[in-house]
C-alpha positions in Angstrom: 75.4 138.3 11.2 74.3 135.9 8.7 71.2 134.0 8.2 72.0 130.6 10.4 72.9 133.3 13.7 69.7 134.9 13.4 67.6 131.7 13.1 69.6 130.8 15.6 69.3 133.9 17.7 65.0 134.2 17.0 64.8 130.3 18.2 66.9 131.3 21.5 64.1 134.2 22.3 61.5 131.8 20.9 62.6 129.4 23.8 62.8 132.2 26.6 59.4 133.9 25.6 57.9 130.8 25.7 58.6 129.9 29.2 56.0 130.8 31.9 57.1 131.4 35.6 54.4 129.6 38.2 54.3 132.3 40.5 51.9 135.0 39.4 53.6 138.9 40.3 51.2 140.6 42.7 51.4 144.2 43.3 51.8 145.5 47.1 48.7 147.8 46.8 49.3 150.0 50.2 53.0 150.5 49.1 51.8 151.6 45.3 48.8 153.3 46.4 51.4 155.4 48.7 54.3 156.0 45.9 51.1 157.4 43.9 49.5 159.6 46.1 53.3 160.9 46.6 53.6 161.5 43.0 50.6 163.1 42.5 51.2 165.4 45.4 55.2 166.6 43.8 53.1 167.1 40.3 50.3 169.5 41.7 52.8 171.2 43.8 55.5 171.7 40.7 52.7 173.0 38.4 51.1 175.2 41.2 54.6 176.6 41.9 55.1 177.5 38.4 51.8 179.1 37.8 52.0 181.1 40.8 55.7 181.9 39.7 54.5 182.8 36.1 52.1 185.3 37.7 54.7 186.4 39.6 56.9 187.3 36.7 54.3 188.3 34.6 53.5 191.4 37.0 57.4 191.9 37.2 57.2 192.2 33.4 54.2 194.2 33.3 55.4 196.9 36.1 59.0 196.6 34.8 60.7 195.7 37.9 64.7 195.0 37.8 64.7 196.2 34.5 68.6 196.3 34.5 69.7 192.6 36.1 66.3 191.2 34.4 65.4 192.4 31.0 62.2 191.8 29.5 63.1 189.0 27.0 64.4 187.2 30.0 61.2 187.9 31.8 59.5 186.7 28.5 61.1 183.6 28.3 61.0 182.7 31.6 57.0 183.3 32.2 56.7 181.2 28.7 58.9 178.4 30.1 57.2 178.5 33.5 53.8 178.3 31.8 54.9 175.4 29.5 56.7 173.8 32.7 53.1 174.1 34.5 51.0 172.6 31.8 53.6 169.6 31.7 53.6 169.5 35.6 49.4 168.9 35.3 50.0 166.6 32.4 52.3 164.0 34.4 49.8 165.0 37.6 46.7 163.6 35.5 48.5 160.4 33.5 49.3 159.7 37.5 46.1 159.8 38.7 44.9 157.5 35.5 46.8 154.6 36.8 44.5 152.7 38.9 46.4 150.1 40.9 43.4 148.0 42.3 41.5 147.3 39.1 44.4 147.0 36.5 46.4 143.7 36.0 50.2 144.0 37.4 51.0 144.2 33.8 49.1 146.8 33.0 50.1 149.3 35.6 53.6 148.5 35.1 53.3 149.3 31.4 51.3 152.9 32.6 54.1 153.2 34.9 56.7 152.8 32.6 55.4 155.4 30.6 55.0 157.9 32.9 58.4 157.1 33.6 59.7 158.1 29.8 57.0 160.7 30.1 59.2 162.3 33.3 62.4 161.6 32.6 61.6 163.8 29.2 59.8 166.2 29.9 62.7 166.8 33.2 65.6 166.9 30.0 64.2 169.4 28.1 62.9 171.7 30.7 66.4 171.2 32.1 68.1 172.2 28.9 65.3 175.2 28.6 66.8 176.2 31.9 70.3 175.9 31.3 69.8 178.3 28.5 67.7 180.8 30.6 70.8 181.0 33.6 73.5 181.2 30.9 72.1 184.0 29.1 71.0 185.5 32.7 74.2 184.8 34.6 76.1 186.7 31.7 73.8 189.9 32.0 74.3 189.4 35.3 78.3 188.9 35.6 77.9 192.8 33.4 75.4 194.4 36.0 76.6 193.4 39.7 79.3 190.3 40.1 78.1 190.2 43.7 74.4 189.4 42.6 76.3 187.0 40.3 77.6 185.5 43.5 74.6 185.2 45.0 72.6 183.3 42.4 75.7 181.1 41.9 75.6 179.9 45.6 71.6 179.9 45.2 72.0 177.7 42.8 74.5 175.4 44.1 72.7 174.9 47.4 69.6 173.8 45.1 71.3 171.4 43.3 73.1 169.8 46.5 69.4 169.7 47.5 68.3 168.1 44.2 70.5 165.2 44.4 71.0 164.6 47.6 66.8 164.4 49.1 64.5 165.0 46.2 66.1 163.2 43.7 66.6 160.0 46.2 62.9 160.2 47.0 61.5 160.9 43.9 63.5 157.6 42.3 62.0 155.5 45.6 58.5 156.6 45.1 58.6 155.6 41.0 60.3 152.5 42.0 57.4 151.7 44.9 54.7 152.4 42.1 55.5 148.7 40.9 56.2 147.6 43.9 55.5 143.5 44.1 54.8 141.8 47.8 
């Protein structure tokens, strides 16, 4: 690109910045206030459902339960990822609450909003990935001890991702998208 495209270009965005819609963007308060309260509510549960599931685990590591199927540096990782899953869980729980609907400009919520929305979608990638790393290494130890336990953590886990993408994920998607939502 040489220079005459770029001035060109920066005088283009110039123009378009410069414009000014006459209709001022309102926020639908109930509908946000609702999508928030919704949020909030799948953050505390996902970080109390890990902490109670890290205890869980903990005490299965401590009085060596399913030593075979589950060895302890599975039981390791998995009460350190839980733990680390449940700290992140409060994290997104608390910027939530932070965003106040009422008293901040439109613009201003939608920029918290979009950041919790990076925030998410990051923090769901990563502890994704941690726990694609857990069932490979667990579904091969498994495969070795009992294929039919194989089997049935397979299926478990097939009938939790159909569940994933066909209600939470849907819901989950509407309730971000009615954070911002405009009347």
């Amino acid at each position: 690109m040489n220079f005459d495209e770029l001035k060109k270009s920066m005088s283009t965005l110039d123009d378009v910045l410069a414009e000014k819609s006459g209709a001022e963007i309102n926020l639908n308060t109930t509908t946000c206030d609702t999508a928030q309260k919704r949020i909030m509510k799948l953050y505390s549960q996902g970080a109390a459902s890990c902490v109670i599931l890290a205890v869980v685990f903990t005490i299965a590591w401590n009085t060596g339960f399913g030593n075979d199927a589950f060895p302890l540096a599975y039981k390791l990782y998995l009460v350190t990822f839980l733990a680390v899953a449940a700290v992140w869980y409060a994290y997104l729980y608390s910027k939530t609450k932070n965003i106040d609907i009422a008293a901040s400009t439109p613009m201003q919520t939608m920029k918290q909003v979009a950041s919790l929305r990076f925030y998410a979608l990051t923090g769901e990638i990563v502890l994704g990935m941690a726990i694609a790393v857990f069932f490979t290494l667990f579904l091969s130890n498994l495969w070795v001890v009992g294929q039919y336990r194989f089997w049935i953590v397979i299926s478990a886990i097939v009938i939790f991702i159909i569940l994933l993408t066909t209600v939470y994920l849907p819901r989950t998607i509407r309730d971000f998208r009615n954070l911002t939502a405009s009347e």
